[in-house]
N, C-alpha and C positions, 0 to 999 in steps of 0.2 A: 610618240609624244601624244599624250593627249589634246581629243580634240583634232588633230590632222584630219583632213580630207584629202580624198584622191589628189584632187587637182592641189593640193599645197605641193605633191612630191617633184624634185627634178631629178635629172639621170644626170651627173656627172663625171666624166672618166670612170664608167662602170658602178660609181657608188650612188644611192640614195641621197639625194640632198633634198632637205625639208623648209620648209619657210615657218620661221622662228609665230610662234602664238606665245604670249606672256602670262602665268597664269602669278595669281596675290597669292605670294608668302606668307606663311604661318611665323616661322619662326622670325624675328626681326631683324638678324645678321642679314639676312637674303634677301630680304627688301632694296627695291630698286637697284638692282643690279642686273644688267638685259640678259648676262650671260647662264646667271643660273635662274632668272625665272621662264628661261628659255627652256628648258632641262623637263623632264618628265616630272610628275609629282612623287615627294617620298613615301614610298609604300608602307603597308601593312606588313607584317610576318604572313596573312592567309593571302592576299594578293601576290608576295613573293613566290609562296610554295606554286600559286596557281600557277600563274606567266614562266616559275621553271623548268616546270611537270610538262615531260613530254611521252606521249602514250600513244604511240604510232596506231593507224586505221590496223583494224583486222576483222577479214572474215573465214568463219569455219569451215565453209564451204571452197575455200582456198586448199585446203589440203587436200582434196580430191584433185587439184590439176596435179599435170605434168610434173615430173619433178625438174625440168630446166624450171618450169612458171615458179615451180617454191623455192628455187636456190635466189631468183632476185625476191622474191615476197621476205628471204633470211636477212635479207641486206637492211631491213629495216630497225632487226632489233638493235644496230649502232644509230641510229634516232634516240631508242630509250633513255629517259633521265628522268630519276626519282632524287628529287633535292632531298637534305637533310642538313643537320643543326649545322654543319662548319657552310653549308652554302648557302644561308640566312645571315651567319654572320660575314662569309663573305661580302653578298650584294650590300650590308650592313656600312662594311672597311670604303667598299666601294664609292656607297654613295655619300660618305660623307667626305673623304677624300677629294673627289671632284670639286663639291660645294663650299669646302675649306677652302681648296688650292683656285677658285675664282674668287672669295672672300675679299682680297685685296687686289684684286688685278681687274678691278669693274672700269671698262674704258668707257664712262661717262664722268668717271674722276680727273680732276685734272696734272694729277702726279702719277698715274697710270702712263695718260697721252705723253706726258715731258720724258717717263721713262723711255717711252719706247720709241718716239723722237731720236733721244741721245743714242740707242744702241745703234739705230740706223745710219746716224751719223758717223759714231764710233769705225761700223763697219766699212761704210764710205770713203773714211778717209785710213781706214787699214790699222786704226790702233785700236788697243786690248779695253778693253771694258771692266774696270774694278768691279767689283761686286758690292751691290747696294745693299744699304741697311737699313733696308723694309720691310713692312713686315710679311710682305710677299713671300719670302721664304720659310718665315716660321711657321706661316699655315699650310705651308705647303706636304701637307700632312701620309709620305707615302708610307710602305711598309714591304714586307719579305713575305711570300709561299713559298715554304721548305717541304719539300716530299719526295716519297718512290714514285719510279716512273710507272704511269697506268695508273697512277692511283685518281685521275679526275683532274687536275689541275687547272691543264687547260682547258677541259673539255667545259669547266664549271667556271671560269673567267667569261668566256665566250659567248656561253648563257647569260652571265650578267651583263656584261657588254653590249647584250642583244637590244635589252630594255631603252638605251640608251643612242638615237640618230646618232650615225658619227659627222655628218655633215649639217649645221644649221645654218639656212639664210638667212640672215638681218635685213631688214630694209628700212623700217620707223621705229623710234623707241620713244613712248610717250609725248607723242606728235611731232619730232623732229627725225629728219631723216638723219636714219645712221647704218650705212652698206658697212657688212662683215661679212665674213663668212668665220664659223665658229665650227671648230674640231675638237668636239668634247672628248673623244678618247685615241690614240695611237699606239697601234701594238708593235712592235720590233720581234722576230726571232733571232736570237742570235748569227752572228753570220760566219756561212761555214767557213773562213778562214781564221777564224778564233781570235780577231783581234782589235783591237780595240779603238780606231781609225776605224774600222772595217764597220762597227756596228754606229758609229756616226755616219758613214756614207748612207747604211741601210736606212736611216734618218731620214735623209736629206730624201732619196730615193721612193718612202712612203708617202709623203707629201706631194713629191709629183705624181705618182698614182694617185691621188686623190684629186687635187687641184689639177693637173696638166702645166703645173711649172718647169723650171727649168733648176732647180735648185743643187740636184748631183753634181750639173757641171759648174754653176756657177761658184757652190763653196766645197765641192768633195773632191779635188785634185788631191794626186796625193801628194806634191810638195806640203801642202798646208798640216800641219799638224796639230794633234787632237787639240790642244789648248784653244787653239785658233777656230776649230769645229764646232767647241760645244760653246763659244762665246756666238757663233751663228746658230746653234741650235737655241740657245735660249732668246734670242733675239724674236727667232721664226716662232718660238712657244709662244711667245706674247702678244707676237700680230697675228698669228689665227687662234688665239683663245683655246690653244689645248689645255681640255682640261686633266688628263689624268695620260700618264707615260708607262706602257705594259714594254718591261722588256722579257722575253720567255727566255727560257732555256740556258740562263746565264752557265750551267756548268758545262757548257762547251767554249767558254773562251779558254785562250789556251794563256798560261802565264808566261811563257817563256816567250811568246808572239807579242804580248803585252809586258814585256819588260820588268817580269816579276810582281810578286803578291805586294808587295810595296805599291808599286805603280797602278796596277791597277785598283788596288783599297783607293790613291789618293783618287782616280778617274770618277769613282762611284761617289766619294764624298764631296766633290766637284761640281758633278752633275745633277744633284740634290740640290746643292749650295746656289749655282748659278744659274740652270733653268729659273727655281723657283715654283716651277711645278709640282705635282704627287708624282713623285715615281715608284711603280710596283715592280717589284723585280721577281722572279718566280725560277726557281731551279730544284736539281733533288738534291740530296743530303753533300754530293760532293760539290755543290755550291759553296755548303760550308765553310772552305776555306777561303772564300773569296768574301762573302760577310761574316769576317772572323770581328772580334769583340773592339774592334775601336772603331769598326764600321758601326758597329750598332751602338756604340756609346757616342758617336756624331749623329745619331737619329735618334737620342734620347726624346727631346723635347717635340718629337712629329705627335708622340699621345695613342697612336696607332696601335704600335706594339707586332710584333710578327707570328706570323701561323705559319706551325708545323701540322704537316696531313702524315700521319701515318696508317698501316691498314685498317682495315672496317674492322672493328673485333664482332665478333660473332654475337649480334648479340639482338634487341627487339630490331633494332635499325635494318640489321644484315637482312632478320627474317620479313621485314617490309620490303627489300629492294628486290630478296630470290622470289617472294607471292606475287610481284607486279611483274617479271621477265615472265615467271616461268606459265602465263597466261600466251606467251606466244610461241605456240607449236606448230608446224606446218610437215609435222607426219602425219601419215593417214592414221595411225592410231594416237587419240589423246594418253599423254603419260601422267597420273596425276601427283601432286606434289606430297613428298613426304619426307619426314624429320631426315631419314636417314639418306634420302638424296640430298635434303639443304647443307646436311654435314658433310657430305663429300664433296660437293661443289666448294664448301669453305675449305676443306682440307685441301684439294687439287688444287683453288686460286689464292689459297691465301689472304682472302678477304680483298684482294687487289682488283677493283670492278672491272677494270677493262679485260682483265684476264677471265673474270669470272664467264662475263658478256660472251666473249670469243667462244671459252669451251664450252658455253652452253651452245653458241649457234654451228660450231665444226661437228658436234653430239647428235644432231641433227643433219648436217649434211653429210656422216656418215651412215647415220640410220634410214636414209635418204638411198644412198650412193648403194646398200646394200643390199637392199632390200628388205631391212627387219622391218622400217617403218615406224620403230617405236624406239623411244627414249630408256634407255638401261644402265644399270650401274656398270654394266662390265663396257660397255660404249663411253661413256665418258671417261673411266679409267684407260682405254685406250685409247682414247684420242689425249688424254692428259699426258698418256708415257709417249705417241708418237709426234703430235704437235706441241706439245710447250716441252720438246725436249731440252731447246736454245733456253730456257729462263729457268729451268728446273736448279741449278746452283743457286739461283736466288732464292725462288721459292722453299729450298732444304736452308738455305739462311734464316729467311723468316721465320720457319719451324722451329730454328733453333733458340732464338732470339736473342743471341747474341750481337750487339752493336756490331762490333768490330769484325764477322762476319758477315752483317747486312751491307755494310759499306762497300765491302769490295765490287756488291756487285750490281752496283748504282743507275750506271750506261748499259748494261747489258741488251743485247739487240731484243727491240720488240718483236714479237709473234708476226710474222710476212701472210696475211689473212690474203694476199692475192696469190701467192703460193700455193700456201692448202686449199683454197679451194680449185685453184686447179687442178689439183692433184686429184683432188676428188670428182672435179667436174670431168677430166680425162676417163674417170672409171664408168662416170654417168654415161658419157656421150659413148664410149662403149656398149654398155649395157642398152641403150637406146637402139644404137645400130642392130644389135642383136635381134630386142625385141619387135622394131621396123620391118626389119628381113623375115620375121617368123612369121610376122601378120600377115606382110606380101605374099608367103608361102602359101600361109590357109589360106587366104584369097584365092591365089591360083588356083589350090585345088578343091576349091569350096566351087569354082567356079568351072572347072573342071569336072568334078562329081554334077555340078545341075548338069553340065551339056550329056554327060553321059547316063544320067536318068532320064533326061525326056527323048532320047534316042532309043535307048532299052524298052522302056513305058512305051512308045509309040508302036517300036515293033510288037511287044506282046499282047497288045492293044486290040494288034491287027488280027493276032491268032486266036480271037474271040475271046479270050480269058477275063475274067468281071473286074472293074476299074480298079474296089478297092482294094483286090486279091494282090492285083499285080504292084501297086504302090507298096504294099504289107513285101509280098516277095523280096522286089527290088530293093530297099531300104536294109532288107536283113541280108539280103548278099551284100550291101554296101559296106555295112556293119560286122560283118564276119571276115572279109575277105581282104574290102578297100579298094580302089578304083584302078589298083597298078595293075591287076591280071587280064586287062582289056576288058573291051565292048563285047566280044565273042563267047568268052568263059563268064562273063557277067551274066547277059543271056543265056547260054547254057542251063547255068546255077539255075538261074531264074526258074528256066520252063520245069527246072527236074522239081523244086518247088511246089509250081503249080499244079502239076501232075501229079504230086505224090497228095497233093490237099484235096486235089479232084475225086482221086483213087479212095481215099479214106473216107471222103461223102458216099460216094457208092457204096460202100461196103457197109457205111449206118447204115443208109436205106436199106438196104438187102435184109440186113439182120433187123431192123423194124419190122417190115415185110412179114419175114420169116415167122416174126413172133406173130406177129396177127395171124397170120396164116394157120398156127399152130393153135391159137386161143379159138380161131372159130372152128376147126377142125374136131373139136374136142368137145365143144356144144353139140355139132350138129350128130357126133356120137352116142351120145346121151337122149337128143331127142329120139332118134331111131331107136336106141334101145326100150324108149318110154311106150314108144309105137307097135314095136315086137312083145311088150306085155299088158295090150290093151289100156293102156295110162294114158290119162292125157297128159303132155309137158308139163301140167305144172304140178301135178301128184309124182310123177315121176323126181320131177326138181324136189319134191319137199321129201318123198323115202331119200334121195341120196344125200339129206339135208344143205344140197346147195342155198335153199330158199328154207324160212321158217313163218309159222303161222302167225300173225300179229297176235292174238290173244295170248300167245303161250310167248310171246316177247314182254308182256306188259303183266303176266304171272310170275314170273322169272325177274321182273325190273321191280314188281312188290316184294318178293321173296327177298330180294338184294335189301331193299326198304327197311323190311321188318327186321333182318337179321344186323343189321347196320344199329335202329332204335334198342334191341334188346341189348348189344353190346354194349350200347352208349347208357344205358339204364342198369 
């Protein structure tokens, strides 16, 4: 709510409870009524997309951990939600519903107060309560989500829901104290026994979770019957100011539990009429026959009108939602996005997002679980034929897109993601053990190899052999060999090594030696012979032309000269 401060919130039986701030009404219907200028202000369409849009934290540097650290960093992309035009019009249905359905029910009125006086009385003294003719009910503006399962439904109520405290404290309304507590929205799931008592009790039963009342046992016996229940549920609507009544999942009542499609059409046209609340009722297609055409010809005059969600068709929308997901990768190789993975991804989900979400993130923890590390077509097509095997009959429905195919397969069991990823994480935590154990190995024998290199080192050390000979040795026996043939044959290797490098220095030397030996040998030949024909050395040196005269160097370097110029001329 706009405007809250910390200190406005209270914890009540686990929920948020807010103390009411009044903000001036624009429109003038909503003028001085505590309960709807209690309410959040009506948004923008660019405000809506904002507050819907959820874009979970991510860093890059995340896909270098572990892969246990990336299979919870996966758990994030079910956070993801990119709004779009039916969840504008949603928060739209939404907001104006609530704002109708307080329109006449503002308890500073004084035919509000006497209303709800008489019910309580009514219930007091155990008799039925006619239904008034206020106009309470005709504002009470609810409507229908018809759709496949997975396709957002409730994921995108829950969002808008969010916008909205469900607990408001009253304390003063324009200087006069007035204690409320006001519950601007109530959701029901249906209840698993399908029946229609059963989702009155779950009524009564949310309210005490909220409040900490006593209301299950005081009006949800089960002598009492539904008539009698929802004369207390409309009662209870009016003294905590709900403002809008979500029942989910209506295509699990069962009609045969509920006394037939008769009985329960009249229960839903009841609960409308009597509350006087919005009520949104939300199921998939096999809801259908429970808001069949006389249901909705009693909800002509709500204005609402009902939304049908079918899948996402492939189209600028789809390619917004796959550009925002497919930003969160946590393989070590980025996979980057292109036409002809966004068309598989459509074809293997069917434009169905929660499907889509799922095999993008199992695509991933099995490129993960594998070791490839990267996102691939032939990876998602397997994970499409071995995890969404359970929905593949729906999905070759959709394909087809025949009606009367798609129906049959309405309820079909969702994707069990705590499942597959164990199934996956089993492989992980394999693979981990593996890689654990291999590390420990080298360790040992990393650890192992030093003790037995500075044991070997040491001793050849001692046989005078030069430091960095013996490090070079030792390393290449390591290397050749490996540390299993002992300290003994280590050493060994080692000396014969050393020995043989030793042996081969010697033998340069010698043959250096040798040579010099032979160069000055061969001089002092020469001079003696210079000496045996009266020459001195260095006449001697210039008849055997070992040595040449300089001028006949610099005769010979003209001659090169000149014969070089006449050439070039």
């Amino acid at each position: 709510m706009q405007g809250l401060a910390a200190s406005d919130l209270q914890i009540l039986h686990g929920e948020e409870m807010v103390d009411a701030i009044y903000s001036d009404q624009i429109v003038q219907d909503y003028q001085s009524n505590p309960l709807i200028e209690a309410l959040p202000p009506i948004f923008t369409e660019e405000e809506v997309v904002d507050q819907l849009s959820v874009l979970p934290p991510y860093d890059e540097k995340e896909r270098s951990l572990n892969a246990n650290y990336r299979f919870h960093c996966l758990q994030r992309l079910f956070q993801y939600f990119q709004p779009f035009e039916n969840h504008l019009d949603l928060e739209q249905r939404i907001s104006r519903a609530i704002r109708q359905g307080y329109l006449h029910r503002n308890p500073m009125k004084k035919e509000e107060v006497m209303r709800v006086h008489e019910s309580y009385r009514a219930i007091k003294e155990g008799k039925f309560l006619k239904t008034y003719q206020t106009e309470a009910k005709r504002t009470a503006a609810g409507f229908t989500i018809i759709g496949l399962s997975g396709i957002g439904k409730s994921t995108a109520i829950e969002r808008v829901l969010s916008f909205y405290p469900q607990l408001i404290k009253h304390h003063e309304y324009q200087g006069k104290p007035f204690i409320y507590t006001q519950i601007s929205w109530l959701k029901l799931d249906c209840p698993f026994d399908g029946s229609l008592k059963g989702l009155c009790m779950s009524f009564f039963a949310e309210l005490d979770r909220l409040l900490g009342s006593n209301y299950l046992n005081k009006f949800g016996a089960q002598k009492n019957t539904t008539d009698l229940m929802l004369q207390r549920m409309a009662h209870l609507s009016s003294l905590h100011g709900i403002g809008l009544l979500i029942i989910d999942e209506i295509q699990h009542l069962s009609l045969s539990k509920s006394g037939g499609s008769d009985k329960m059409l009249n229960f839903f046209v009841t609960l409308v009429n009597t509350i006087g609340i919005p009520v949104l009722m939300v199921g998939t297609n096999k809801a259908i026959s429970i808001l069949q055409s006389e249901f909705r010809q009693a909800r002509r005059g709500s204005g609402q009108g009902d939304m049908v969600w079918s899948q996402m068709p492939q189209d600028e929308s789809w390619d917004l939602f796959v550009d925002g997901m497919w930003e969160y990768q946590w393989t070590t190789d980025f996979t980057e996005l292109t036409s002809d993975f966004s068309d598989l991804l459509y074809e293997e989900s069917q434009g169905i997002l929660d499907i889509a979400v799922k095999l993008f993130m199992l695509a991933q923890v099995r490129a993960i679980s594998t070791g490839e590390e990267k996102i691939s077509k032939q990876i998602v097509k397997q994970v499409a034929r071995d995890s969404l095997r359970l929905v593949q009959p729906m999905l070759n429905a959709l394909r087809s897109g025949i009606p009367s195919e798609i129906a049959k397969y309405e309820d079909i069991r969702p994707i069990d993601m705590d499942e597959e990823l164990e199934r996956y994480k089993s492989s992980i935590d394999f693979q981990e053990k593996v890689r654990i154990q291999k590390k420990l190995t080298q360790q040992k024998r990393q650890k192992k190899e030093q003790s037995l290199l500075e044991e070997v080192t040491l001793q050849l050390l001692a046989m005078d052999f030069e430091p960095k000979e013996v490090q070079s040795a030792v390393k290449k026996v390591f290397k050749d060999t490996g540390e299993d043939i002992g300290k003994s044959m280590i050493l060994k290797e080692a000396v014969k090594l050393l020995i043989d490098k030793d042996d081969k220095k010697v033998a340069s030397k010698n043959k250096k030696k040798k040579s010099m030996s032979i160069d000055e040998n061969y001089l002092g030949r020469l001079m003696q012979e210079g000496r045996q024909k009266k020459k001195s050395v260095h006449e001697w040196f210039l008849d055997k032309n070992i040595i040449k005269q300089p001028l006949d160097e610099f005769r010979e370097d003209d001659e090169h000269a000149a014969l070089v110029s006449h050439s070039v001329s």
